[in-house]
N, C-alpha and C positions, 0 to 999 in steps of 0.2 A: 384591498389591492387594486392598483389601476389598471384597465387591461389596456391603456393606452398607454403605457410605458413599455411595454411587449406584447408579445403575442404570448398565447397562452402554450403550456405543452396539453396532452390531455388530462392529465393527475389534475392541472387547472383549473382546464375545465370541467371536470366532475365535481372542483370542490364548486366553482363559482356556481354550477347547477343546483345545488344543494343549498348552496344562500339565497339563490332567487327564490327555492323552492318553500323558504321560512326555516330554515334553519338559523340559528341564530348564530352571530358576528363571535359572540364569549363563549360560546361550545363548540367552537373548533380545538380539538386536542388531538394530535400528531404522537407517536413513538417510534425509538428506534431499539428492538430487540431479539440484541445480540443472544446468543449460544454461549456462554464462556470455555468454550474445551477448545482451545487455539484462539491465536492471535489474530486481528481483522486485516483484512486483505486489499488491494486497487478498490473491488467488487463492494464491498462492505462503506469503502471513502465513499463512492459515488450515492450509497443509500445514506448516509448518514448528510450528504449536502444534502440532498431532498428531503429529506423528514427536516432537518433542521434546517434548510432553508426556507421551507414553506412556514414554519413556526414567526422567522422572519418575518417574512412576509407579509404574513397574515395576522403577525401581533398575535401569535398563537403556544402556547406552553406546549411543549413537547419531549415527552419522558426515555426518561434511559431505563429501559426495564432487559434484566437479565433473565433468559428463557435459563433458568437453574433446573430443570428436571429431571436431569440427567449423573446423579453423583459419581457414577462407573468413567466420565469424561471429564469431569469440571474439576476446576482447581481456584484457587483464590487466586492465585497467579495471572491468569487470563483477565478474572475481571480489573483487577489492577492495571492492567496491560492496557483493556479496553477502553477504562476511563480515561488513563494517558493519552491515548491516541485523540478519542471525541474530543478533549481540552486543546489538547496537540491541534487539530484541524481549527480551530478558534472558536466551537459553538459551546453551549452550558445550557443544560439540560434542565427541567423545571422542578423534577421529582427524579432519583434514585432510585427505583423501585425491585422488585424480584419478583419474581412465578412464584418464589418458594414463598412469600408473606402471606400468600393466598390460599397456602397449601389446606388449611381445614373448612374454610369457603368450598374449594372444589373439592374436597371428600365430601361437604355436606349435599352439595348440589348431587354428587352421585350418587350418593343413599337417594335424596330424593326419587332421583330418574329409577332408583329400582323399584321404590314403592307407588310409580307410577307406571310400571310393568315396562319400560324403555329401557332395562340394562340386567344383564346377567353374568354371573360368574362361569367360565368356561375352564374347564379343568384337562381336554383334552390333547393331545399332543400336538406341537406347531403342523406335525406331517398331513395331519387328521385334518387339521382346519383347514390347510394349505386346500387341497381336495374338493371339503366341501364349497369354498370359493369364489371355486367356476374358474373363469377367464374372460378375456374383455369380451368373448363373441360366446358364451357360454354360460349363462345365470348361475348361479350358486345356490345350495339345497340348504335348509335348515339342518344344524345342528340337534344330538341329542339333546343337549344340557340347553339348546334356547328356551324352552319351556319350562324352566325349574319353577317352585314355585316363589312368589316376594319373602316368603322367611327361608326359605333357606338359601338363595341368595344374601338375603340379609348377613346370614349368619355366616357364610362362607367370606362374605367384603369381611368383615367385623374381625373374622380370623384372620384373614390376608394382615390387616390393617398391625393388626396383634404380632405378625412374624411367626404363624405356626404352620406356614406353608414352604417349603423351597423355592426358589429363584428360579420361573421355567414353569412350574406344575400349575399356578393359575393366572386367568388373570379377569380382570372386567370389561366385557363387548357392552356399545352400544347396540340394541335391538330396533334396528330399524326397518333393511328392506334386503336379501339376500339374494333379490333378483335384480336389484337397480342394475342400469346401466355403468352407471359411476360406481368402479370395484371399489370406490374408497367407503361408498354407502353401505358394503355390506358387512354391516357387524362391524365397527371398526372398534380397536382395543380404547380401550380409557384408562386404565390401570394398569401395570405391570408390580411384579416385586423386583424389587433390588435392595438387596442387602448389603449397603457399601454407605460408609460414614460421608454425610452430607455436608461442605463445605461452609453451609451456612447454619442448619437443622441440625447437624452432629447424625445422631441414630434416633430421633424420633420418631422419623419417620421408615418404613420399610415398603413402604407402596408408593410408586411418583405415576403423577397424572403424565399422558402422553404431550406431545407438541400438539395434536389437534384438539385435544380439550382444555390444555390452558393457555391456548393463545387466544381464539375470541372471549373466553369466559374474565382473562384478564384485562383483555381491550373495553370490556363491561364493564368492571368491575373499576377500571381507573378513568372512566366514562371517554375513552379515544373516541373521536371520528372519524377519522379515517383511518383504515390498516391498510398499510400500501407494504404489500410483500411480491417478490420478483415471480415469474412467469410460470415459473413448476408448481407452484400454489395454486394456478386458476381452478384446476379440476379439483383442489381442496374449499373451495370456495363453500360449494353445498353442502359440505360436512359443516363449516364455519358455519353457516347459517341455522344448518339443523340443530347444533349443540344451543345456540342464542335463544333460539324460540323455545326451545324447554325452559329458561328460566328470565328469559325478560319481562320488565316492569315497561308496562308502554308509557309513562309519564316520563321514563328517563330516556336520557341519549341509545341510539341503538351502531352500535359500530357498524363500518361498511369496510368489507375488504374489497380491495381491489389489486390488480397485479401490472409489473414493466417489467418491459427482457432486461434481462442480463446483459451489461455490457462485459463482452469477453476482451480479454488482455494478450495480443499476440507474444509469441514469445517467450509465453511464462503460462502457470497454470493458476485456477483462482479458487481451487478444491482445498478446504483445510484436513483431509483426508491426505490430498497426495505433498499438502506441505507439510505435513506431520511426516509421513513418509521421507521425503526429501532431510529431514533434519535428522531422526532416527537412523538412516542409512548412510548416513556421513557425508552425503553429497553438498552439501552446506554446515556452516559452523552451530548455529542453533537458527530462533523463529525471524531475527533480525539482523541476518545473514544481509549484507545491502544486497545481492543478488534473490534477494526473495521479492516477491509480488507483496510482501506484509507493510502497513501501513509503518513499522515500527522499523524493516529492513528498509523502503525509500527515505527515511526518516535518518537514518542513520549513513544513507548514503550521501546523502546532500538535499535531497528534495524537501522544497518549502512546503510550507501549507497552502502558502496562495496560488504555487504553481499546480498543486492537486485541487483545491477548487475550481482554478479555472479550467484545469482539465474536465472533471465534472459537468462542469456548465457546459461548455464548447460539446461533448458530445449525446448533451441532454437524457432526455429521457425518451425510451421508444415503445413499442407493441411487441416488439420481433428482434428473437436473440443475432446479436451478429459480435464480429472479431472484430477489434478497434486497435488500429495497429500503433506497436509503442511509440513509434518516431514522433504521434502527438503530443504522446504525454511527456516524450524528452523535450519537442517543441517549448512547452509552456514550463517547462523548467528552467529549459536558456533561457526564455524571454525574461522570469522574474529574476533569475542570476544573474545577469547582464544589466538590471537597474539597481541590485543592493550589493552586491559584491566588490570590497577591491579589489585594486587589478595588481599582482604582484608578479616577482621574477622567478621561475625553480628551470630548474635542468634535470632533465631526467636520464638523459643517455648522451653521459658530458664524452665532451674531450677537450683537451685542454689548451688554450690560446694563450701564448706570450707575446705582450705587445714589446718588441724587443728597443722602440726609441721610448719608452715610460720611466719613467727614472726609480729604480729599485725602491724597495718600505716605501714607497708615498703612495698615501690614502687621500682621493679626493671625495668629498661627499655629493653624491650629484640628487636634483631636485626628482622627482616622478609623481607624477599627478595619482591617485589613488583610484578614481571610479571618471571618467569624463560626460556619462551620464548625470552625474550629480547635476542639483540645482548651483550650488555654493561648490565650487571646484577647491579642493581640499589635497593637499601633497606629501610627500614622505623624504626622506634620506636616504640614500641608497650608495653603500662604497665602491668603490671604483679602483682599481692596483690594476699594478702590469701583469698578474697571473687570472683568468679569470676562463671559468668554466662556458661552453655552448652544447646545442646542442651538435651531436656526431651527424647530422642531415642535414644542418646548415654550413655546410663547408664540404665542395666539391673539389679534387684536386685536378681533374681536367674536364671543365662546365663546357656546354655549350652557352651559344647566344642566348638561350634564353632560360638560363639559370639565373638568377637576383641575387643569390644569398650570396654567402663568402666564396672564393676560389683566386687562385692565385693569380696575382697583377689587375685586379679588379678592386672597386671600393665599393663597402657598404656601411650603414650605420649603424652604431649599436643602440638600442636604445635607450634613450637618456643621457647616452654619451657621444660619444666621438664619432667621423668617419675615422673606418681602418682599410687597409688595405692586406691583402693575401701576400707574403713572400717566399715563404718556405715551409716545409713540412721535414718531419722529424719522425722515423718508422722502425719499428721492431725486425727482426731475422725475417720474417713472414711477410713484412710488406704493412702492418699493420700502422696506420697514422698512430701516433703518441702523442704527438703536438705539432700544435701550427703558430709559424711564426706572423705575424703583422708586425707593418709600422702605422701609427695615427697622426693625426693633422690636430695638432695640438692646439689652434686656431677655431676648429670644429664642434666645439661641443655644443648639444643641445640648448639652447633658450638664453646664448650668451648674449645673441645681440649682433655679434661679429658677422661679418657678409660671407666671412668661410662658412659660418654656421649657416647659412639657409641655401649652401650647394646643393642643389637637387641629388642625392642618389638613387637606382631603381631597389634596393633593398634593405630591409632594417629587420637585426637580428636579437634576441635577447640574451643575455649572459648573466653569469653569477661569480661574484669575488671570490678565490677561492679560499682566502686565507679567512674570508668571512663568512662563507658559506656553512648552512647549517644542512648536515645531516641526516636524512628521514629516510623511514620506507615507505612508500609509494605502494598505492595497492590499485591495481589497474582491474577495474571491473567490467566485463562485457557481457551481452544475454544469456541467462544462464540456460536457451535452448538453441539450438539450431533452423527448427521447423517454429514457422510463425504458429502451429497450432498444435503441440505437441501431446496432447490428451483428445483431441480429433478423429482419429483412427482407434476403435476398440480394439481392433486386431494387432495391435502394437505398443508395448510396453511404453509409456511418456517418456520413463526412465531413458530407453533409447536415442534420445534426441539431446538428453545433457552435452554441454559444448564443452569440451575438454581444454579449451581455453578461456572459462569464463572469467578468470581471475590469475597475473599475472604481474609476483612480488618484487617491485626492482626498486634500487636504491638511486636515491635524487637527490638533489640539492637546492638549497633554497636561501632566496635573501634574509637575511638576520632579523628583518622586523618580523618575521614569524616566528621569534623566537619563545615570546609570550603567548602567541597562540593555544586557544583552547576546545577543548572537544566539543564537538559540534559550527565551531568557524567554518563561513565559507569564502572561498578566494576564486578569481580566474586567474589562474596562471598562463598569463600571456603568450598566446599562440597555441596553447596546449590545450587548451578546455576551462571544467568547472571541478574545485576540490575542496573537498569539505575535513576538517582534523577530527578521525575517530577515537571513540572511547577508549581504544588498546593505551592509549599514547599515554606515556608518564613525564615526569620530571626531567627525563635524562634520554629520551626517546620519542620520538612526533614519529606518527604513523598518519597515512595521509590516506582518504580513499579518492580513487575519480569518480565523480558526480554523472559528468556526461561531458561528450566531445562540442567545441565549437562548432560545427558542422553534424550533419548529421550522412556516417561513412556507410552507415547498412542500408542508404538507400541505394550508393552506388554499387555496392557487392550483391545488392540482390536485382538492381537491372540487370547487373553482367551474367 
């Protein structure tokens, strides 16, 4: 890697330190390893660039290894999910691996540590142990059973291992130091039972090794160098290390963990605890809810992968947890929607214009350029009739000066069409507009050529044919919290801050070349934002979601 092409972050430079130090260029091995019990999150993108970018980088293999040790939470469902996602964000992993392929590796390794007098079986109650423990400012006392002796330990693992024990009555401590300062060094478990058919193992098994004995032992084990896990690990660091040094070979690679804060997501929570919650309690539809924080809910709202990369990148990697507010990550969402997107016409809160000098049934086809970012400028067809949908905010019936849009005795443009001008309005018993009349300048249409057509107007509005108009439901999505930090305060439920208008189904209409359109398309509809066609939509039904607005409005509402 050149460090003259960037600056480094620090993950960089500990790797570069490590190469100067002789480590060598082909024994860099990177992983990223997920939990499969829930779907991955903003939180989970950002680690997955960094492991797999540094793989990049570094011309480095970098494995997808499932942390399976948990059968009571895991489902096959998740890991399916998971691999979608990593493919989904563009990287490909070098090995497919699992915790559980290792699973008689680390039962062997912990017979070992027994008959090396370093682990015991503990039979006593969680309450008992809790106790003896201590506290961070209070050493912890030995246990009766830390002294059993190596057979009958032996013989107690050997039954666990067998399933003649209940879920709860035993389990395997590491015997380490019951006075450390690190409460994680004292006596930490290695072993639990669980008695629950394993997604991958079935019932082979009825003892699973903990997160902290099969994460370094499998970072060994698939020779990683570096383990780079987020901030709440650091004080797991020295358990990491202590489990290594019982059974490393020093001619081989020795993993190094090391740790980066969490980047927190305003607005949303990044706990697969409280988005299990969220979905369970109905507050969302399921895990790919577009209002979830899940890589699979952005995914389904519109958000590209390149726009989550470069979010990634842009707020790097740091030492120290902080709030990174969403406006970024919508930022770099426009940005890439705004270069790959057509730009097309919908109406979402029509009212209905009669151009009353248009001459009835005539259809004219008018040109509209597609994307104007494009390299190669590329265009569409688009109809044009004397009935034709706007929106209900672009048409004032008594504007002042400095209104633009439509209002009566004033001209503006339609887009891709005509100047019209405002004449009359047409209202229910209440007062309610129904319809407004215009007349056009038949002279004026866009990119004829004609000297009518380059009259300057101060406003240009968009519209939809209506006889042409298609149909859709419109699903208006906005942050599914209130408080930029909604799981910030212990003393207040998250649940509390759900925005009661996070989502808001209204029916729109749209120009006919979205007629083919298909789930997952995305579009900016003109003046309106970014919209992407969700999975609901069938045959005879286009359900549309918003992606994110042209502008970003929750900066204003929350200066105000």
């Amino acid at each position: 890697m050149s460090t003259k092409e960037k600056s480094l972050n620090f993950i960089e430079q500990i790797i570069e330190e490590d190469l100067k130090n002789g480590l060598p260029n082909d024994k860099l091995h990177f992983r990223f390893p997920p939990e499969p019990n829930g779907y991955l999150h903003i939180g989970h993108a950002s680690s997955i660039c960094l492991n797999f970018g540094l793989g990049i980088d570094y011309n480095a293999p970098v494995n997808l290894r499932f942390d399976d040790t948990n059968p009571a939470k895991e489902e096959q469902e998740f890991v399916d999910a998971i691999k979608n996602d990593v493919e989904w964000l563009g990287y490909k992993w070098s090995e497919e691996v699992y915790a559980s392929d290792y699973f008689q590796q680390l039962y062997d390794w912990a017979v070992a540590l027994i008959k090396n007098g370093k682990a015991y079986v503990d039979n006593q109650s969680s309450e008992e142990m809790a106790k003896q423990k201590g506290t961070p400012t209070q050493p912890g006392v030995e246990g009766p059973n830390r002294n059993r002796s190596v057979e009958e330990n032996l013989d107690l693992f050997e039954r666990m291992k067998n399933g003649e024990f209940e879920e709860g009555s035993h389990i395997l401590r590491a015997k380490i130091d019951m006075t450390s300062s690190n409460m994680l060094m004292r006596d930490p478990i290695i072993y639990r039972i669980i008695k629950k058919s394993h997604h991958r193992t079935g019932t082979d098994w009825c003892i699973f090794p903990m997160y902290d004995w099969a994460h370094g032992e499998s970072d060994y084990i698939e020779q990683i160098s570096h383990s780079f896990c987020t901030l709440e690990f650091l004080p797991h660091r020295e358990l990491y290390d202590w489990f290594l040094d019982q059974i490393v070979d020093p001619t081989k690679i020795r993993p190094k963990q090391r740790e980066f804060a969490r980047r927190n997501l305003s607005h949303t929570v990044v706990s697969k605890r409280k988005l299990l919650q969220l979905v369970q309690d109905g507050h969302v539809t399921a895990w790919d809810d577009p209002r979830m924080s899940t890589i699979s809910g952005m995914r389904r709202r519109g958000y590209t992968p390149t726009a989550i990369r470069n979010f990634a990148n842009t707020i790097g990697i740091a030492k120290r947890d902080n709030l990174i507010d969403v406006s970024l990550l919508e930022f770099c969402v426009r940005e890439d929607l705004n270069k790959i997107t057509p730009r097309v016409m919908a109406v979402l809160d029509p009212v209905k214009l009669i151009i009353t000098n248009y001459p009835e049934n005539e259809v004219e086809w008018l040109e509209a350029e597609n994307n104007p970012e494009e390299e190669v400028m590329t265009f569409r067809k688009v109809p044009f009739s004397r009935e034709l949908y706007i929106e209900r905010d672009d048409f004032m019936e008594n504007a002042n000066s400095k209104y633009f849009r439509l209002t009566l005795g004033k001209e503006v443009r339609l887009k891709n069409g005509y100047i019209i001008q405002g004449e009359s309005v047409v209202k229910d018993e209440n007062g309610n507009i129904l319809e407004i009349h215009a007349t056009y300048d038949p002279e004026t249409r866009s990119g004829s050529g004609s000297e009518a057509s380059k009259r300057k107007v101060k406003g240009t509005i968009h519209w939809v044919s209506v006889p042409h108009a298609i149909e859709a439901e419109i699903r208006i999505y906005d942050r599914l919290f209130t408080h930029e930090n909604p799981d910030g305060n212990k003393e207040v439920d998250f649940k509390d801050y759900i925005n009661p208008d996070s989502l808001n189904v209204i029916k729109g209409y749209l120009e006919p070349s979205l007629a083919a359109a298909q789930a997952g398309d995305k579009f900016q509809f003109q003046r309106l934002g970014y919209f992407c066609v969700d999975q609901d939509s069938t045959e005879n039904r286009l359900v549309i979601n918003k992606t994110v607005g042209l502008r970003d409005t929750w900066a204003k509402l929350d200066s105000k």
